[in-house]
C-alpha positions as CSV (number, residue, x, y, z in Angstrom):
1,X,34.8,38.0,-31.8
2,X,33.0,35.1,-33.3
3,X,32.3,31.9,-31.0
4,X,29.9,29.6,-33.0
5,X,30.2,27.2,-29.8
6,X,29.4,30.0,-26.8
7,X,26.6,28.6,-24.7
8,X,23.4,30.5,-24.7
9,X,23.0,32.0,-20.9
10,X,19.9,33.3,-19.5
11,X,19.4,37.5,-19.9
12,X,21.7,37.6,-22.9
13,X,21.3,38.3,-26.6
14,X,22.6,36.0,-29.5
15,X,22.7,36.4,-33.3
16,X,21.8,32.7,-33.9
17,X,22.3,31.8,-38.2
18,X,22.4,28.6,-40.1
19,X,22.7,27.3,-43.6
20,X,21.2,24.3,-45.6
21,X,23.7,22.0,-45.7
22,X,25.9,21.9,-48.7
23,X,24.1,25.1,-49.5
24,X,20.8,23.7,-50.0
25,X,17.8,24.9,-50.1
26,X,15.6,24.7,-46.2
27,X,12.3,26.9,-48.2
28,X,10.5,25.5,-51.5
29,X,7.2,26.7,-50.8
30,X,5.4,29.4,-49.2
31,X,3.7,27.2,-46.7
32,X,7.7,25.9,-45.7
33,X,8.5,29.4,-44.6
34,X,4.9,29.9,-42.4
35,X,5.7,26.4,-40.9
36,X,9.5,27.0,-40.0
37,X,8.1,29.8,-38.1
38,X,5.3,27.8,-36.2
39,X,7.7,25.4,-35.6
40,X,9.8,28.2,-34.0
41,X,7.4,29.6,-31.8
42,X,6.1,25.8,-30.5
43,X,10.1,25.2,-29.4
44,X,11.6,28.5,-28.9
45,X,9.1,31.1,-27.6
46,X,8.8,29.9,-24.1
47,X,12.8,30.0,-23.6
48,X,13.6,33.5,-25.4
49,X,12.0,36.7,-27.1
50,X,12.7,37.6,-30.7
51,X,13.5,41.0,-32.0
52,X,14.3,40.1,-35.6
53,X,14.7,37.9,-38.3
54,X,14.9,37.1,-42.1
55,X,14.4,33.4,-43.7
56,X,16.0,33.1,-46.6
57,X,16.1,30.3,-49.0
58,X,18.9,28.8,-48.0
59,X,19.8,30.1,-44.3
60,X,18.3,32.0,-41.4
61,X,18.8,34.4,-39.2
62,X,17.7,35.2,-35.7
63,X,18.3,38.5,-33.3
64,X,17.1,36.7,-29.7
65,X,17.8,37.1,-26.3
66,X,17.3,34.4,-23.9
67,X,14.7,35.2,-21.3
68,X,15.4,35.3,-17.1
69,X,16.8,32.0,-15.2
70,X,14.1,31.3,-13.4
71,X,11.3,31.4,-16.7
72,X,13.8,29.1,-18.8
73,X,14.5,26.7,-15.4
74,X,10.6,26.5,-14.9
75,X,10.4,25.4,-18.7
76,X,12.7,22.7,-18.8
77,X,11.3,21.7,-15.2
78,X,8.0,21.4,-16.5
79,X,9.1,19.5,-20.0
80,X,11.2,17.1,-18.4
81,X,8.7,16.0,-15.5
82,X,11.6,16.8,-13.5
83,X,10.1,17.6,-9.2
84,X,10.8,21.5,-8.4
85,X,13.8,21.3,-7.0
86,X,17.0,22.9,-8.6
87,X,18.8,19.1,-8.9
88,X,16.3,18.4,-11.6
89,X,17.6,21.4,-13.8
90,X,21.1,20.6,-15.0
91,X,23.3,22.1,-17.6
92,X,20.6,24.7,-19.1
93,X,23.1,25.6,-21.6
94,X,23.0,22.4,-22.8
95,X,19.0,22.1,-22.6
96,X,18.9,25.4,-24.5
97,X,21.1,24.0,-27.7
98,X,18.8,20.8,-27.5
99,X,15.9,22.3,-27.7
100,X,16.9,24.5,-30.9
101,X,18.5,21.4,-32.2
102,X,14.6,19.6,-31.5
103,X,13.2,22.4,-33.3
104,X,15.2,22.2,-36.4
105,X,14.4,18.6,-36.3
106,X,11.3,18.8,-36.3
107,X,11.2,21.3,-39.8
108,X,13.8,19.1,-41.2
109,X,11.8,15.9,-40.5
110,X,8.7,17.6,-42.7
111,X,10.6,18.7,-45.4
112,X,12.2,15.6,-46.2
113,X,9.0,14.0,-45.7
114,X,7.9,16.8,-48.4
115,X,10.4,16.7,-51.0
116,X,11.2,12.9,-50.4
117,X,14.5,13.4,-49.3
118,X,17.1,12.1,-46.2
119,X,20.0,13.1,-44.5
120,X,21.2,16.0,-42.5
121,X,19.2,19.5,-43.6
122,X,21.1,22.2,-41.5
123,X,24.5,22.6,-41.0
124,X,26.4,21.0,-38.0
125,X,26.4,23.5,-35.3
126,X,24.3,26.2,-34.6
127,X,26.6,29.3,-35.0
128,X,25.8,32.1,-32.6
129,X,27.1,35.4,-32.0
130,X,26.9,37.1,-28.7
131,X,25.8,40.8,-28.8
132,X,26.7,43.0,-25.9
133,X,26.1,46.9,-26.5
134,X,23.2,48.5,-28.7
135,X,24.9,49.5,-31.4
136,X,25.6,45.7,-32.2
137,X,21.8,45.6,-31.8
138,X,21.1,48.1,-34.6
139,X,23.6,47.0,-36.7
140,X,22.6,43.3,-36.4
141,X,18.7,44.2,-37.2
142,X,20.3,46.7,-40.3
143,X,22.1,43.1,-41.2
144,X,19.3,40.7,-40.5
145,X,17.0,42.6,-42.9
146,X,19.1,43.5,-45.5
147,X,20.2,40.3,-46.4
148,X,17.9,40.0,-49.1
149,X,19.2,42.7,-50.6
150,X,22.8,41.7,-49.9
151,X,22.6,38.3,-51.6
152,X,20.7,40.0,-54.5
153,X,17.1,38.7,-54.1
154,X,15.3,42.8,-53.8
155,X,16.1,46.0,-53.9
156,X,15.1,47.4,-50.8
157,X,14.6,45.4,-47.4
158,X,11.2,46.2,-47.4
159,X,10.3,44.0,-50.1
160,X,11.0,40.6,-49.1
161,X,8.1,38.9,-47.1
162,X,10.0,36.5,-45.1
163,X,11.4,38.9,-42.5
164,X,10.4,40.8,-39.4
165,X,11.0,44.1,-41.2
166,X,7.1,45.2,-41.6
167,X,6.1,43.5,-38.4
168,X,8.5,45.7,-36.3
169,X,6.5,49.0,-38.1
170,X,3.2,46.7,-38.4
171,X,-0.1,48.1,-35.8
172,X,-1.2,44.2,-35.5
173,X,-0.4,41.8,-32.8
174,X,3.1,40.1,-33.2
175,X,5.4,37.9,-31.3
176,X,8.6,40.0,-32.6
177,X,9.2,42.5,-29.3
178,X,8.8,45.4,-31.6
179,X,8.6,48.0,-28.8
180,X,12.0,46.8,-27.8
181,X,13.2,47.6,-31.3
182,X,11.9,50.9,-32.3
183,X,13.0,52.1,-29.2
184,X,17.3,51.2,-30.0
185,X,16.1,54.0,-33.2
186,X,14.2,56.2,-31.4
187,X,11.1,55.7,-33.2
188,X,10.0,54.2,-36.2
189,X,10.8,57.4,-38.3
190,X,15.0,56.4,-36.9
191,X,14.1,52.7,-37.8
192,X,13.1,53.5,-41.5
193,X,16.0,56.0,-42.1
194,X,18.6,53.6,-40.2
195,X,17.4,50.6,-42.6
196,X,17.4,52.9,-45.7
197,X,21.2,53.3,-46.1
198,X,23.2,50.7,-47.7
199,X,24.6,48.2,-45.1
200,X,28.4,49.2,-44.7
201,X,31.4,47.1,-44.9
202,X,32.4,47.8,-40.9
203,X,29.0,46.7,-40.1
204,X,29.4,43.4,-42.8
205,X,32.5,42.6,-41.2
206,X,31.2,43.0,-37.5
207,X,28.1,40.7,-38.0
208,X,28.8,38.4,-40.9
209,X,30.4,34.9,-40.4
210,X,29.6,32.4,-42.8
């Protein structure tokens, strides 16, 4: 079930999603999408790895899982100045929702600055989804990249650019842990089939919650 406040625990994986508030747009440009993801890998990367996602023009979605206590307590350690003992390290749960809410702060405060606007960006409340078995894996990366489709922008998942679809398949470097991926299919020839059939409505109502 659903739990848009669960608290983000070390070892675990999360479908993390938000909206623009009031709908709004969070992409205008090209260069907004390239620099919601910089953004994302200057706050996030250190705490978790990413397995997929899709950026959409007016939400986002993430497949994560936070990495091992002792790699997210060293973080925080080291970003608050805090001395190496464990009393400095308090509430990581609560650290970990900060630091995704400084994250989405810091996009928010360029693209205000870009399109002259003020106020509140995202939605309120980072909604999360915890995912416990593979088959909510697969179905959540089937999900993540089909959105486009879903909401009507393509045809086929592999032709929208803002997702991790051809970077799970691609030869070149990337952050996403593609390896990770392939391997819940089998293989990238299990990847492309999985992804090719339409996204049913069991799967829909597993992994949608908007």
């Amino acid at each position: 079930m659903s739990n848009r406040r669960i608290p983000f625990s070390a070892g675990r994986y999360y479908h993390v999603y938000n909206h623009g508030n009031a709908n709004d747009s969070i992409f205008k440009k090209e260069e907004n999408f390239h620099y919601f993801l910089q953004k994302y890998a200057e706050y996030l990367f250190p705490i978790l790895e990413t397995y997929a996602y899709c950026l959409m023009p007016n939400h986002f979605h993430f497949l994560i899982r936070m990495r091992e206590e002792n790699v997210i307590e060293e973080f925080f350690t080291k970003k608050l100045n805090a001395s190496s003992d464990p009393q400095g390290f308090k509430n990581p749960a609560d650290l970990i929702s900060r630091q995704w809410g400084n994250f989405l702060n810091a996009y928010a405060k360029a693209f205000n600055k870009q399109e002259e606007r003020s106020g509140s960006l995202f939605r309120n409340n980072l909604k999360r989804k915890e995912i416990n078995n593979q088959s909510y894996l697969k179905n959540t990366v089937h999900y993540i990249h089909f959105n486009p489709v879903h909401h009507g922008f393509t045809k086929d998942v592999s032709e929208w650019s803002y997702s991790s679809y051809h970077s799970i398949l691609s030869a070149k470097q990337t952050r996403i842990n593609k390896e990770k991926v392939l391997s819940w299919f089998e293989g990238e020839d299990g990847y492309r089939s999985f992804h090719k059939s339409n996204i049913s409505r069991s799967i829909l109502q597993e992994v949608e919650d908007f």
